[in-house]
PASEBA-1860 file (N, C-alpha, C; in nm, 3 decimals):
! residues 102
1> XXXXXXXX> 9.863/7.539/9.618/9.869/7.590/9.753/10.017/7.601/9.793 ~ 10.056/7.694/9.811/10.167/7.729/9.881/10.237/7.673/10.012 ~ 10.344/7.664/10.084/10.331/7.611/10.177/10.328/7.735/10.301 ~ 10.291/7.830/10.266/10.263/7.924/10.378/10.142/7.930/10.437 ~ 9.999/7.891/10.319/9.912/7.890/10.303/9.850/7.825/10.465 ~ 9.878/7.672/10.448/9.861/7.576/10.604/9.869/7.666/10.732 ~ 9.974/7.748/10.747/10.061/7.845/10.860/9.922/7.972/10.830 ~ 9.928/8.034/10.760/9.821/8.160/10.765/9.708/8.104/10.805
9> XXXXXXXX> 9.631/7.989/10.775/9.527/7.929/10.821/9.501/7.883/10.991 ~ 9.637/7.893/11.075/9.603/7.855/11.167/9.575/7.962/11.266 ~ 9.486/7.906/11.380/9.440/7.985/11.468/9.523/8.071/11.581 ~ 9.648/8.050/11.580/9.763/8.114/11.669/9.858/8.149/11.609 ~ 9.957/8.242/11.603/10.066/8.261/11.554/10.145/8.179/11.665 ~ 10.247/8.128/11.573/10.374/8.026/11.616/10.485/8.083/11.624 ~ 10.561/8.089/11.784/10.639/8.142/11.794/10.801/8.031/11.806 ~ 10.879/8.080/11.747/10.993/8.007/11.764/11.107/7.992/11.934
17> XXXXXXXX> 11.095/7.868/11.977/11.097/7.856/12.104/11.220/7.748/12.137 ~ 11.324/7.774/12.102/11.497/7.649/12.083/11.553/7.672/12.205 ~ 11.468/7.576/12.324/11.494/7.559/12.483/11.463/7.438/12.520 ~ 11.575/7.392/12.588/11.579/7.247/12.676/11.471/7.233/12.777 ~ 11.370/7.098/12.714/11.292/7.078/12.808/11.304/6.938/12.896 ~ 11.234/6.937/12.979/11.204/6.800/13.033/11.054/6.714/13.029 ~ 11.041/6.607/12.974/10.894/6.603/12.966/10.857/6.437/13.037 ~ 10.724/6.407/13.097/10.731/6.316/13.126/10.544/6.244/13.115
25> XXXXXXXX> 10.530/6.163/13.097/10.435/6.092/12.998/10.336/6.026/13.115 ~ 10.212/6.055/13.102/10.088/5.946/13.156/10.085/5.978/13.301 ~ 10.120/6.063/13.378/10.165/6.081/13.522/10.263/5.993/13.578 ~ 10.387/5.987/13.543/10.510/5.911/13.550/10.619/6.011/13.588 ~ 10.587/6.146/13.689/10.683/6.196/13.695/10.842/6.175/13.710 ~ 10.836/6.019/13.786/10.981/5.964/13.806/11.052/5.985/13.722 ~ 11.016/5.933/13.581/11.087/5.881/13.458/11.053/6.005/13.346 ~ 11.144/6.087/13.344/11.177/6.197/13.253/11.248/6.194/13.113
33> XXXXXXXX> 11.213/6.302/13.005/11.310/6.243/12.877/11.333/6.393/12.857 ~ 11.412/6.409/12.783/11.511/6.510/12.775/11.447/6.533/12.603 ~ 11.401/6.687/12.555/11.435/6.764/12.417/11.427/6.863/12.489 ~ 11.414/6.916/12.289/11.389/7.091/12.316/11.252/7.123/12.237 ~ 11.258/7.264/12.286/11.098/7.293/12.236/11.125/7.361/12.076 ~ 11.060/7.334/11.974/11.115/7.382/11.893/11.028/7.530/11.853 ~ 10.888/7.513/11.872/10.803/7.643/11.867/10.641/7.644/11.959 ~ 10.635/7.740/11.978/10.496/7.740/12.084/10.369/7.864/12.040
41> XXXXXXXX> 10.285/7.788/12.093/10.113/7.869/12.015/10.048/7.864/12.127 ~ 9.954/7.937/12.158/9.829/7.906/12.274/9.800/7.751/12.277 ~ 9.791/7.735/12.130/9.714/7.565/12.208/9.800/7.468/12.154 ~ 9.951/7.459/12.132/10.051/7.354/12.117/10.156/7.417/12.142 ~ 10.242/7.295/12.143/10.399/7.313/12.145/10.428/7.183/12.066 ~ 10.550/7.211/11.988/10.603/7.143/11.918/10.791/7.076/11.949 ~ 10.805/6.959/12.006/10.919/6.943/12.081/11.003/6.814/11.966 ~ 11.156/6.855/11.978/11.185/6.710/11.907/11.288/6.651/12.029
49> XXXXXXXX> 11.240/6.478/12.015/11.322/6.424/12.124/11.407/6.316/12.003 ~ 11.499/6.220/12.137/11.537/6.113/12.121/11.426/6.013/12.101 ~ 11.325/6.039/12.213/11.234/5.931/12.282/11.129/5.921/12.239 ~ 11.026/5.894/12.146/10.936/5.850/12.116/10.824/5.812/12.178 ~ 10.720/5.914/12.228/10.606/5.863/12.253/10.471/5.811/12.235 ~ 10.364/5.744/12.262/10.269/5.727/12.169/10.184/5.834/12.179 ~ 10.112/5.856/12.038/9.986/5.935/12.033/9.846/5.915/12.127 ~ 9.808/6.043/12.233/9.711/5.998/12.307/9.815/6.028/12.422
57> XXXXXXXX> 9.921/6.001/12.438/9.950/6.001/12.562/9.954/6.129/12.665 ~ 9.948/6.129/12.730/9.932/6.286/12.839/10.061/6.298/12.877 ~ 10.110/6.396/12.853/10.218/6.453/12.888/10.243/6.593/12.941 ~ 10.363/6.570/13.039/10.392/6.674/13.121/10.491/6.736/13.099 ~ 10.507/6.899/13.026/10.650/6.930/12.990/10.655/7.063/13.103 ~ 10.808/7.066/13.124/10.847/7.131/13.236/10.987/7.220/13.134 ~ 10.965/7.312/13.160/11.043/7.476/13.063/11.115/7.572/13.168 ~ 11.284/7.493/13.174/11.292/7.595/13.261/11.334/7.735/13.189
65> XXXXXXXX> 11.279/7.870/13.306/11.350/7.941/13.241/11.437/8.031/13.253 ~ 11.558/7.951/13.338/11.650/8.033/13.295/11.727/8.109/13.357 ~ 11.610/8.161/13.513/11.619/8.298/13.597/11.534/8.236/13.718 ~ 11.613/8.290/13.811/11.582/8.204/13.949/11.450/8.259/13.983 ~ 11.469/8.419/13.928/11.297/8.482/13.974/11.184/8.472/13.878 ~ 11.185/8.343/13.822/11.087/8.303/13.737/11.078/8.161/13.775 ~ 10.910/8.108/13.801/10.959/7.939/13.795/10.928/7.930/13.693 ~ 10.939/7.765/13.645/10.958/7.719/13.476/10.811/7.702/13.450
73> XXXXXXXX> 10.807/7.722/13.339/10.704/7.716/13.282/10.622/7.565/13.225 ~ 10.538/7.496/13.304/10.460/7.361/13.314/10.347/7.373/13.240 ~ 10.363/7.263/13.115/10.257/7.251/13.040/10.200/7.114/13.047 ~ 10.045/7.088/13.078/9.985/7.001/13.075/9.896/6.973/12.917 ~ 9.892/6.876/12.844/9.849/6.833/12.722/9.835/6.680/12.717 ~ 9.808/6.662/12.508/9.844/6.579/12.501/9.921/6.535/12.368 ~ 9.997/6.419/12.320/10.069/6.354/12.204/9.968/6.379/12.092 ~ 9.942/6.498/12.034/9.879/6.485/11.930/9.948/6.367/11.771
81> XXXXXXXX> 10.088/6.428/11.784/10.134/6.367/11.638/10.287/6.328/11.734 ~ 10.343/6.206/11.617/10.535/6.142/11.653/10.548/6.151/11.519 ~ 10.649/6.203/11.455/10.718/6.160/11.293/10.857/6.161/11.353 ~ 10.926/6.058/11.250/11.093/6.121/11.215/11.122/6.244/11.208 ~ 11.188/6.309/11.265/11.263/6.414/11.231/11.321/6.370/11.081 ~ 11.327/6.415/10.985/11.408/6.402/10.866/11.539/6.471/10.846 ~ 11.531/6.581/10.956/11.669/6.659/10.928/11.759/6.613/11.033 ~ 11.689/6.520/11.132/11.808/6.505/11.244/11.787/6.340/11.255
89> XXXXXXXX> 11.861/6.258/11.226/11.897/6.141/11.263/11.854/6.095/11.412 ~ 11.796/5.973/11.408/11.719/5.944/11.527/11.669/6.054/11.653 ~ 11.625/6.120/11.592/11.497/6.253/11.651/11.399/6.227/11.594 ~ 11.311/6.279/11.715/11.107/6.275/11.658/11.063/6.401/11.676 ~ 10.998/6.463/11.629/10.918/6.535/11.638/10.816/6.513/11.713 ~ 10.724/6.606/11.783/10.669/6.558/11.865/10.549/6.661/11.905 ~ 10.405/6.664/11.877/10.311/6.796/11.853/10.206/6.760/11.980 ~ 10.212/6.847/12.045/10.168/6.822/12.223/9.984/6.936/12.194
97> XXXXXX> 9.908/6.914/12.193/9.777/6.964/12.249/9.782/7.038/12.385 ~ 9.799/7.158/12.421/9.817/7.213/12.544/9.660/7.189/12.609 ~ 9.637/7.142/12.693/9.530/7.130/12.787/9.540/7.219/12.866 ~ 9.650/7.254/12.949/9.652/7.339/13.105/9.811/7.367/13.058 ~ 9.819/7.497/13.129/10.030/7.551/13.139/9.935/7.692/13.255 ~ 10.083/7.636/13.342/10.142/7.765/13.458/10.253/7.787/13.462
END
C-alpha cells in the first residue's frame, strides 16, 4: 500500500491551510492557546500546537481571517488524535472532529 492510498480513501479532499489560530478547550473561553492550522476537510482540521490537549476534549478554534469584512471563521469539534510532531521539536499535532463551524 502506498502512502497515497490512506489520502484517496478519504471522504473529503484536504486542503492545505498554514494560518494562526486560537483555540480553547471544554468551554474555557478565558484560557486560549495559540497554533496554526495546518490543513482543513468538511469534517476536520488538523492544527499543530505547543499545548497539548487530551483526546475527547471539545474544543473551540477561532480562524481569523485576515479582512475586517470577513469575521473569523469558528469551529466547534472535538480532540480526535495528540502525537509529537516529529519534524518540529516540542509541537503536537493535533486532529479536531468538526461538529459545528460559522
Amino acid at each position: 500500500m502506498s502512502p497515497n492510498d490512506y489520502d484517496e480513501k478519504r471522504a473529503y479532499h484536504r486542503m492545505k491551510v498554514d494560518t494562526p489560530i486560537t483555540f480553547s478547550l471544554n468551554g474555557q473561553a478565558q484560557v486560549t492557546h495559540q497554533a496554526i492550522s495546518k490543513n482543513l476537510s468538511a469534517s476536520g482540521l488538523l492544527i499543530q500546537s505547543e499545548f497539548a490537549p487530551t483526546q475527547n476534549d471539545k474544543i473551540e478554534v477561532v480562524m481569523d481571517t485576515g479582512n475586517d469584512r470577513f469575521s473569523p471563521f469558528i469551529i466547534q469539534g472535538r480532540v480526535l488524535r495528540v502525537e509529537a510532531d516529529i519534524e518540529a521539536a516540542e509541537q503536537y499535532l493535533i486532529s479536531i472532529s468538526i461538529e459545528q463551524s460559522q
